[in-house]
C-alpha angles and dihedrals in degrees: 000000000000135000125206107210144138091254090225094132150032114242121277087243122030107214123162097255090081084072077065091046118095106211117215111186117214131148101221103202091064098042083046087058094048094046090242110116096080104055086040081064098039089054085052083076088211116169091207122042117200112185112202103163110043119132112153124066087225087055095051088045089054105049094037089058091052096049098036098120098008107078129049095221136009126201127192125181120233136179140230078241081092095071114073122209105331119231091195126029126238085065103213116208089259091096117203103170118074124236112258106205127053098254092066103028073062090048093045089051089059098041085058098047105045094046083054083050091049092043105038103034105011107246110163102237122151124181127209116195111205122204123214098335115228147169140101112328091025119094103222137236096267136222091260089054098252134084106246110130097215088081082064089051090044094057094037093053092046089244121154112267126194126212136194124273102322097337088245103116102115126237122194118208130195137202108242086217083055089058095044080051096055089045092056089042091052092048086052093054104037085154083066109038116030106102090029144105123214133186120237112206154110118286103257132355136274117231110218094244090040092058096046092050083055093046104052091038077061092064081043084262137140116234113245096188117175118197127215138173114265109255090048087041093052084048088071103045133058115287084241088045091050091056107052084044088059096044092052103039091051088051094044079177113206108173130182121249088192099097090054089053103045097046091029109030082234128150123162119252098213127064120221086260090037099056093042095055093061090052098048085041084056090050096045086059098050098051094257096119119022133213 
């Protein structure tokens, strides 16, 4: 096995399989410019190709062409950033609603064109699309919709919290073990999943308020939530907190998981909950939320 990476950082979880792992260290935008990374990939000689850090159509088109008839399965991973706004929850994988910010109108883009590539000329693409990634050694979506830690504190230590609007706008974890899972699944079954997209996410959606009530009964609290209307509510936060909070709470994303099971036999083993307690229990030890 090998894995292609900047070699910036350690694993999230250190196991004694990376002793098996190969690391190859490449920084992919450049290589992308020079026209390189491709044939670096292709050179790998890997039967099974799993993109994880593809952004950019060109990018996907690039490294598509050089592995067209060289690999038995490619991989990229998506996001339910593809979907825009749903009109009707479970959200299924046939989105109808367009993306409305630049990092899923581009993953959309790939998701096209690599379908077209699957369908038309056979390459064996498959696309899995994550929801909020979560797990020790990663800081989750909170119940505020952002990813600052302090709402963490605030519910820990029983403080009042406010939320946008109701707190009602929906978020949808994942454990990142649950991801790795439905990328395996999808590389057993290749008759089933080349040529198609699946959802990776927890069965069912946290509502923000939900979420925080489950939070603070964790440090033995009761939630004391406060609502207020969104541009009093930005007012309060951090210009960059207020902007991933907007950009998760107009998506509320609430997928459907039933595509990946009835193709896959896939279901996720976390539960949303489930998922985010490992990852508070992580940053509590390691200082990152005290008690």
């Amino acid at each position: 096995m090998v894995a292609v990476s900047r070699g910036k950082r350690e694993p999230y979880s250190p196991h004694g399989a990376w002793q098996r792992v190969t690391t190859v260290a490449a920084d992919r935008e450049a290589e992308d410019a020079d026209g390189t990374f491709g044939r670096r990939i292709v050179e790998l000689e890997g039967d099974v190709v799993i993109d994880l850090i593809c952004f950019q159509e060109d990018s996907a088109r690039h490294i598509a062409e050089a592995l067209h008839g060289r690999v038995r399965h490619f991989l990229h991973c998506g996001t339910i950033w593809t979907h825009g706004p749903s009109a009707r929850v479970p959200t299924t994988e046939d989105r109808r609603k367009q993306p409305i910010n630049e990092y899923g109108r581009q993953k959309a883009a790939i998701e096209s064109y690599l379908l077209e590539r699957a369908h038309r000329d056979g390459f064996p693409a498959t696309i899995i699309h994550p929801g909020h990634i979560v797990g020790p050694g990663w800081v989750p979506v909170n119940p505020a919709g952002n990813v600052n830690p302090a709402v963490f504190q605030t519910l820990a230590d029983g403080e009042e919290l406010a939320l946008p609007n109701f707190g009602l706008e929906t978020l949808q974890h994942v454990h990142a073990d649950d991801v790795a899972r439905l990328f395996m699944d999808a590389i057993a079954a290749p008759s089933a999943s080349v040529g198609e997209s699946f959802h990776s996410v927890a069965t069912g959606a946290l509502t923000l308020r939900g979420y925080a009530d489950a939070v603070a009964g964790w440090f033995g609290r009761e939630a004391r939530l406060t609502y207020l209307p969104w541009e009093r509510w930005r007012a309060t936060v951090s210009e960059e907190d207020a902007r991933i909070t907007y950009d998760h709470i107009l998506y509320s994303p609430h997928c459907s998981m039933e595509k990946a099971e009835r193709l896959l036999g896939h279901r996720p083993r976390y539960t949303a909950l489930e998922a985010v307690a490992e990852a508070v229990d992580w940053l509590v030890k390691a200082g990152t939320i005290a008690t």
